[in-house]
Phi, psi and omega in degrees: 000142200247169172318293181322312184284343164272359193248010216284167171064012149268190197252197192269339175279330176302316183284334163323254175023287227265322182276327162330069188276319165264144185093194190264110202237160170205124135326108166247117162241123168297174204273146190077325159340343168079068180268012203227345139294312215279313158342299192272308120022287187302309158331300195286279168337318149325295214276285198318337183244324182253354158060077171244136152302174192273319181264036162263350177256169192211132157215173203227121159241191162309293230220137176315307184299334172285325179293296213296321198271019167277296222282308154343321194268315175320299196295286215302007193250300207242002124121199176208104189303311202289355187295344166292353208274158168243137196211111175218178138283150180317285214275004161267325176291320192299303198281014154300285210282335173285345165316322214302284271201323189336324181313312185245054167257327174130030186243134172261141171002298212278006186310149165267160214231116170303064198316162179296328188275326176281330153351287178285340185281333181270338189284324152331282162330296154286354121335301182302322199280356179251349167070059181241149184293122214282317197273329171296326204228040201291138206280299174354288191291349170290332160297309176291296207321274194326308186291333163299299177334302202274336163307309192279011175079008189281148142243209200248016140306323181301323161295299170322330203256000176283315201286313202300289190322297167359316209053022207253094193292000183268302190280354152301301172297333223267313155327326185278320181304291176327299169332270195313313174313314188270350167275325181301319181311315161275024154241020163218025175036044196260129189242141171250164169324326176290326169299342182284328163290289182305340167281318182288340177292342209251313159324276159354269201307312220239011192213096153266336155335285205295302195287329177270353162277002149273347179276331167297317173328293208259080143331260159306124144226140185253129148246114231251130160072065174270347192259010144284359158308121187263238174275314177269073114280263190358299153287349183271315179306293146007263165338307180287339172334316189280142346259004217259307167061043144254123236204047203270131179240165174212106186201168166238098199299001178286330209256011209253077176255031176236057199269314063081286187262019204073344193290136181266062183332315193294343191289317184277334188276339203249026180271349159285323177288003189274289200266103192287326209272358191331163166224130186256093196240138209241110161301098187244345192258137202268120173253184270005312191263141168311160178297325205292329202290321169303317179291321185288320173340275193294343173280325185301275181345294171313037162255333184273126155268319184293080198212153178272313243005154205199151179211122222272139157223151179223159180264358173256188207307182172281007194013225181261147176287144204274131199266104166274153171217145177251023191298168178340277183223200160329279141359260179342302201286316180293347173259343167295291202282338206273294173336296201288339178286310179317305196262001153277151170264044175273178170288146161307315165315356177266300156006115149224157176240105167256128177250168173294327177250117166355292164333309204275018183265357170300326194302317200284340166298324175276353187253358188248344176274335187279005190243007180066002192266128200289142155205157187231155192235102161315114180123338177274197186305142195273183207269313181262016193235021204264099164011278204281336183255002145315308189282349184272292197303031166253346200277328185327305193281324171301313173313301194304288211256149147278317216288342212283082189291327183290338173259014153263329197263344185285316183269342179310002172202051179218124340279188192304135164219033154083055197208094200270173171327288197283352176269338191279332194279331180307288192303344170297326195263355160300279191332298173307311173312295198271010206023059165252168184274168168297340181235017123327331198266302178312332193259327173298346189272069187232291203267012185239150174242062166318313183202146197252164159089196176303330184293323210282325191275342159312295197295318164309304148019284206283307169307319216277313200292314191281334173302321192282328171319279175345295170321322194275319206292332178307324171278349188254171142299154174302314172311310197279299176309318130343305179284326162316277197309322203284318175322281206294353177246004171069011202306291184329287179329311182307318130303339113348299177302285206261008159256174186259162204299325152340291181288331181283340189270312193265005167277323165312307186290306168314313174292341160299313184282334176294344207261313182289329171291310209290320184278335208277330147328316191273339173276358143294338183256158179281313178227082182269151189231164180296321204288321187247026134268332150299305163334304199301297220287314199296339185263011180295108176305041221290092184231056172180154195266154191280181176327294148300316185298334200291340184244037174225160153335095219253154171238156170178179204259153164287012146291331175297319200303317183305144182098340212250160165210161179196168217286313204244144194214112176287102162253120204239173187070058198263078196224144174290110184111005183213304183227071004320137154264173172324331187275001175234046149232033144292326191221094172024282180287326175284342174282332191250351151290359187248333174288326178307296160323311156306323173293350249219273197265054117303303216286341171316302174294153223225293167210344154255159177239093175320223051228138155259163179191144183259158156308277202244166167196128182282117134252088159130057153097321197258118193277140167196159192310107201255168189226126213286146192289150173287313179326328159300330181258009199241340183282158193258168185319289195320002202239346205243132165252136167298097203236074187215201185253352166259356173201162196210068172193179181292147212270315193284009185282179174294131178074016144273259163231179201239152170041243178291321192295328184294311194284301173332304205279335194277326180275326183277031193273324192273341162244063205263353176270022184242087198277148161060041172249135178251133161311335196248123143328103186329341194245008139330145157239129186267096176039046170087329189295154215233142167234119186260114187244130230243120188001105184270148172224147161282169191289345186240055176191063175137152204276165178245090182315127157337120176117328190297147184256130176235107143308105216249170175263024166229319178292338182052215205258135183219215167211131184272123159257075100189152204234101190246163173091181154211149203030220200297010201250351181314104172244148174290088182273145155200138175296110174255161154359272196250357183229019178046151171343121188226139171252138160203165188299141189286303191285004172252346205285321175086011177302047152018120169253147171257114179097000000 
């Protein structure tokens, strides 16, 4: 395959892109940009042209869905040459490479892989043993500390000497939590998700054997979302990096909204000062979006300083004017959305509603539900986090790991066999006595008189049942050993018993699709084993809607949303303290992470665009005043149509209102009970700089000359260049500062002259 044929059908930046083969290249793709073609190209381009092997290259994304439709567009280019290559996810490469290597952090081939809910059941545990307090020490927020700890690459020497400077006696204990939680952890041959990074980074740093025989391995590396990276990702690509420091990062810093879970915006801006010799090449043409949808888009962003910048343009139409609605309260707004879904003639699956919040999704479950209309919320209980098949995959990881104590302390009495609370706690207190593992304690209870009774012969049972298990996996598939357990431990029956029929029915039903995911897995593999069917399971995203969701109606917060796209997109509660929230006028960088989020589910839709915002809103129990987001105010008129019960029409026609003054009377419409409420929030600050201001005037008490220094309260400060018009018809050009050139009506504008 030749040059031509790998670049045919890209643009011309695209093809920059795919051929740009040595060194550090970096890819700014806007949203819509096809970035995920130019990924598979550039790949296809490597092997077929620039003639690298296949198993020299290593490329990494986020999410399972993104690795599997890379590795599928490859194979589907270059037939399969490509199956060597390695395309994975970060937390799939890492428990790859720890599979290896594990040994010599003190981990075996078999670690079990930690879910957030077994997390927290060992963090309970240290907890109990440190005697901390639940309300002082809720095991969540302890999950995060740590799990942040291990985003920044600390461990809990490391920590222990942060807290100690700190002076803080809560981050003192927290430190002592940390300890303990990574001792337990490797005393359950145990990994959680964070470790998988942070161990392997520390696998390097304490191995460099191991890390330069991956740097020999890996020539090329593509990293997919880069600007979702956090610190130690960051160091571990880096580390591979060295010394060939060919290097493809592919990311968008308008898009970088997790910072919140770790991720590190300064990692894509600051990859030139990384790599001086980098080629910077910018995906600005959008195949997704409407022109219009595209234009409001780029305006909102462009609020932001901290940007490579860029500005998305496309070539399909100009579509529909982007739909403001204003309502009452909530209510008004959940019926605003509910109408327009009802009376298209699209699918429901053509829908999306994206909120700032969780929270805010009830109103809307209930108005669509009372309309019969299907929908599903991205973000509920997931497939694998669901009880019964939590209790399976646990019989699953003890057959695998013995050491796994916490998916042993989970199944000793599920189902029930007569094995209580105080017989579980005798063996916790066994265990601890003797520094032993849980199913140490089990091979002793013949000759220790642990637990007594009905209990002692349960467990004997159950232990004998897992030993025979063990025995089983040469013979069996991981399926067929799954259903031997579900037969012999009675599971079905067991479900029955204790659910009411419904719920016994739709448990049933679950426990049936595990049985069906497991084969279906399995007819993917060449040699499938339990270890790399629990592997499988422990990295699974759901970041994408399966078949059935797809043909409802999707509601989710816009964090879920990104990388997702749909025809029609509701983005609603565009109100100040809620889309900006409050916490993010505290701090700069947290206002252009929220500006960002908008640009995100803006960039979402295909071809119409909602945004909504109420008059009130009930939050924390309490209805209060809402105030329309300056991101609403930041779009310009000509983009906006009015879509509410006092006015219905294009904001820009002959005989309405004219530019800014049409937006002014339609967004300040909600506040006429809020006397002397400002759009702009008293405690902003413009990237800290502080102003002192000088006989101040208002717009209607005095004149504003070219040249003059001003202050609007959303737009904040600027200098008027130029003056058009005369007596109520005086419109204003002016610059601002931090928002760029604006035209507006004087008597609508609310201006402050300075100086």
């Amino acid at each position: 395959m030749n040059t031509d044929n790998i670049v045919a059908g890209l643009n011309s930046v695209q093809r920059e892109a795919v051929i740009n083969s040595q060194g550090p290249l970096l890819i700014l793709a806007g949203a819509g940009s096809g970035k995920t073609r130019v990924i598979v190209h550039r790949v296809a381009y490597l092997i077929s042209v620039a003639g690298v092997a296949p198993q020299e290259i290593m490329a990494v994304t986020f999410t399972n869905k993104a690795a599997q439709e890379m590795r599928e567009r490859v194979r589907e280019m270059i037939g399969s040459v490509a199956q060597s290559m390695w395309i994975s996810t970060f937390h799939s490469s890492c428990a790859r490479i720890l599979r290896n290597h594990g040994d010599l952090l003190g981990f075996s081939a078999k670690f079990s892989i930690y879910s957030d809910k077994e997390q927290i059941a060992l963090l309970k545990e240290v907890s109990r043993k440190l005697n901390l307090s639940g309300t002082m020490f809720p095991v969540e927020y302890l999950r995060s500390v740590i799990d942040d700890a291990k985003n920044r690459g600390i461990n809990p020497d490391e920590y222990a000497q942060e807290a100690r400077q700190a002076q803080n006696p809560k981050t003192r204990r927290v430190a002592d939590v940390y300890r303990l939680y990574q001792d337990s952890m490797k005393e359950n041959d145990a990994l959680d998700f964070g470790d998988l990074l942070f161990q392997t980074v520390a696998l390097f740093n304490n191995h460099p054997e191991v890390l330069e025989s991956y740097r020999e391995r890996f020539h090329y590396i593509l990293v997919d979302e880069y600007q979702d990276t956090n610190e130690v990702q960051y160091r571990l690509i880096s580390m591979l990096a060295e010394p060939r420091r060919n290097l493809c990062v592919v990311g968008d810093d308008d898009q970088s909204i997790y910072s919140w879970r770790g991720a590190q915006i300064k990692n894509i801006l600051d990859f030139e000062s990384d790599y001086p010799e980098v080629k910077v090449v910018r995906l600005e043409e959008n195949y997704r979006s409407t022109a219009t949808i595209l234009a409001a888009a780029n305006q909102v962003i462009a609020g932001n300083q901290k940007r490579k910048g860029k500005d998305l343009w496309t070539s399909n139409s100009k579509g529909d004017l982007i739909s403001l609605f204003l309502g009452a309260n909530e209510a008004d707004e959940c019926n605003y959305v509910v109408k327009r879904i009802t009376t298209s003639v699209r699918k429901p699956g053509d829908f999306a509603i994206f909120y700032r919040t969780n929270a805010q999704s009830r109103i809307f479950e209930e108005g669509l539900s009372r309309r019969g209309v299907p929908y599903v919320i991205v973000g509920g209980t997931k497939f694998y986090d669901r009880a019964e098949i939590r209790n399976l995959l646990s019989y699953l990881k003890v057959i695998n790991n013995e050491r796994d104590g916490i998916s042993l302390l989970r199944i000793l009495n599920i189902p029930t066999r007569g094995v209580g609370k105080t017989s579980i706690e005798h063996l916790q207190v066994y265990a601890e006595e003797h520094r032993l593992g849980v199913w140490e304690c089990l091979e002793r209870l013949e000759s220790e008189a642990l637990v007594r009774g009905g209990a002692r012969k349960a467990l004997l049972g159950l232990r004998d049942m897992i030993v025979q298990w063990r025995r089983d996996l040469e013979a069996f598939k991981p399926s067929e050993l799954c259903a031997k357990i579900i037969a012999e431990i009675g599971f079905a029956e067991w479900l029955q018993k204790n659910n009411d029929p419904i719920q016994a029915q739709a448990r049933g039903e679950n426990v049936a699709e595990l049985l069906n995911a497991i084969e279906l897995w399995e007819n993917e593999q060449e040699n499938p084993t339990l270890a790399d069917y629990l592997e499988n399971v422990a990295l699974i995203n759901d970041d994408h809607l399966s078949s059935e969701e797809a043909s409802k109606v999707t509601l989710m917060t816009i964090h879920r949303a990104k990388g997702l796209e749909f025809d029609e997109v509701f983005l609603v509660g565009l109100e100040e303290g809620l889309f900006p929230g409050q916490r993010s006028y505290e701090k700069p960088e947290l206002l252009e992470e929220e500006r960002r989020l908008c640009y995100v589910g803006m960039t979402r839709a295909r071809e119409k665009l909602h945004m909504s915002a109420c008059r009130t809103r009930r939050l924390y129990g309490q209805m209060k005043d809402s105030r329309p987001s300056r991101f609403l105010m930041e779009i310009s008129l000509e983009l906006l149509r009015r879509e509410d019960r006092y006015r219905s029409s294009n904001l820009k026609q002959p005989g309405v209102l004219s530019e800014e003054a049409a937006k002014e009377s339609f967004l300040r419409s909600g506040l006429r009970s809020q006397k002397g409420v400002s759009l702009n929030p008293p405690s902003r600050r413009f990237q800290g700089v502080s102003r002192k201001r000088e006989s101040v005037k208002t717009a209607g008490q005095g004149s504003f000359p070219q040249g003059c220094h001003v202050e609007h309260a959303v737009f904040g400060p600027g200098v008027v260049a130029g003056v058009k018009g005369f007596g109520e018809d005086t419109k204003l050009d002016i610059i601002f500062r931090d928002r760029g050139r604006k035209l507006l009506l004087l008597k609508f504008a609310s201006l402050k002259k300075i100086g």
